[in-house]
C-alpha positions in Angstrom: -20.0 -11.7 8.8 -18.1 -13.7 6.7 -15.7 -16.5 7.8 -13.0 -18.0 6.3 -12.2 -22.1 7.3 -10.1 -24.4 5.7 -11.1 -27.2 3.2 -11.6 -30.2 4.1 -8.7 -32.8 3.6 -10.6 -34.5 1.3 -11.3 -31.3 -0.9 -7.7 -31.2 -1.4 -7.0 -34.6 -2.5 -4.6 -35.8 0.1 -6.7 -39.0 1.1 -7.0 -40.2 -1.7 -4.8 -43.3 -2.7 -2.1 -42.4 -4.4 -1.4 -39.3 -3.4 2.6 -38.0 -3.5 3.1 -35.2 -1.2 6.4 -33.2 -1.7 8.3 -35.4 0.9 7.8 -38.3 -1.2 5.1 -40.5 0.8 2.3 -41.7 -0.9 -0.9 -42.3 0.5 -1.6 -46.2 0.2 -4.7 -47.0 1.7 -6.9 -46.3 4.8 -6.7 -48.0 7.7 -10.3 -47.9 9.0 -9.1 -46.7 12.3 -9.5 -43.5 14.2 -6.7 -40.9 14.7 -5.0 -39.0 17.1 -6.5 -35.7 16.0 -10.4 -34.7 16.1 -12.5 -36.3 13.6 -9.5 -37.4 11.6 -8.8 -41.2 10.4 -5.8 -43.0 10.2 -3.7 -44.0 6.4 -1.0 -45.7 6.1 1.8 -44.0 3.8 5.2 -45.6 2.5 8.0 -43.4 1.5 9.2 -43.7 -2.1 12.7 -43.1 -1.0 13.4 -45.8 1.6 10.1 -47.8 1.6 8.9 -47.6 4.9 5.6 -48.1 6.0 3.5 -46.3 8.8 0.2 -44.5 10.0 -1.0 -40.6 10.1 -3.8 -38.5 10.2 -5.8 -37.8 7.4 -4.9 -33.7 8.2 -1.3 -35.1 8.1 -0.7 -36.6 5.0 0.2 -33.5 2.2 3.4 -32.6 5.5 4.7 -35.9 6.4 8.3 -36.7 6.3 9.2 -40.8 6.8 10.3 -41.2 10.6 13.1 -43.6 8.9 14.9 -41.9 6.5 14.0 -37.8 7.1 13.5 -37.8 10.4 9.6 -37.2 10.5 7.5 -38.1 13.3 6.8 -41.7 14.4 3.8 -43.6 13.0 0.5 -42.5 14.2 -0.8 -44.3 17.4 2.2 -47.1 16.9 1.3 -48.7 14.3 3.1 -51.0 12.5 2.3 -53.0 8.9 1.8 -56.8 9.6 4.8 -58.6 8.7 3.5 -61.8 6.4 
């Protein structure tokens, strides 16, 4: 038998830095944290259009819409960028 499961996040390229998915958020960096989703890791992404900065899954990245300016879902567990 034969079964058919998807890549792996990584096999696709979405967490890597710098990746634009068709939203317009790139992937900046990764947080070192765990996510919401099993086995997954949270990134933080910032939307090209608006700049906004926030958290999502690893799995999440290539369908995320920014929660400020396309009405995607909030960050990721709540977090926020630290404010310098």
């Amino acid at each position: 038998m034969i079964r058919y499961t998807q890549p792996m996040p990584e096999s696709r390229g979405i967490t890597k830095i710098g990746f634009l998915n068709p939203n317009g958020q790139i992937n900046i960096r990764p947080l070192g944290l765990p996510g919401t989703d099993h086995g997954q890791s949270l990134y933080q992404l910032a939307c090209t259009h608006c700049g906004h900065n926030y958290a999502a899954n690893g799995s999440d990245i290539h369908l995320r819409k920014c929660p400020a300016c396309q009405n995607g879902s909030p960050s990721t567990s709540g977090w926020t960028p630290i404010q310098a």
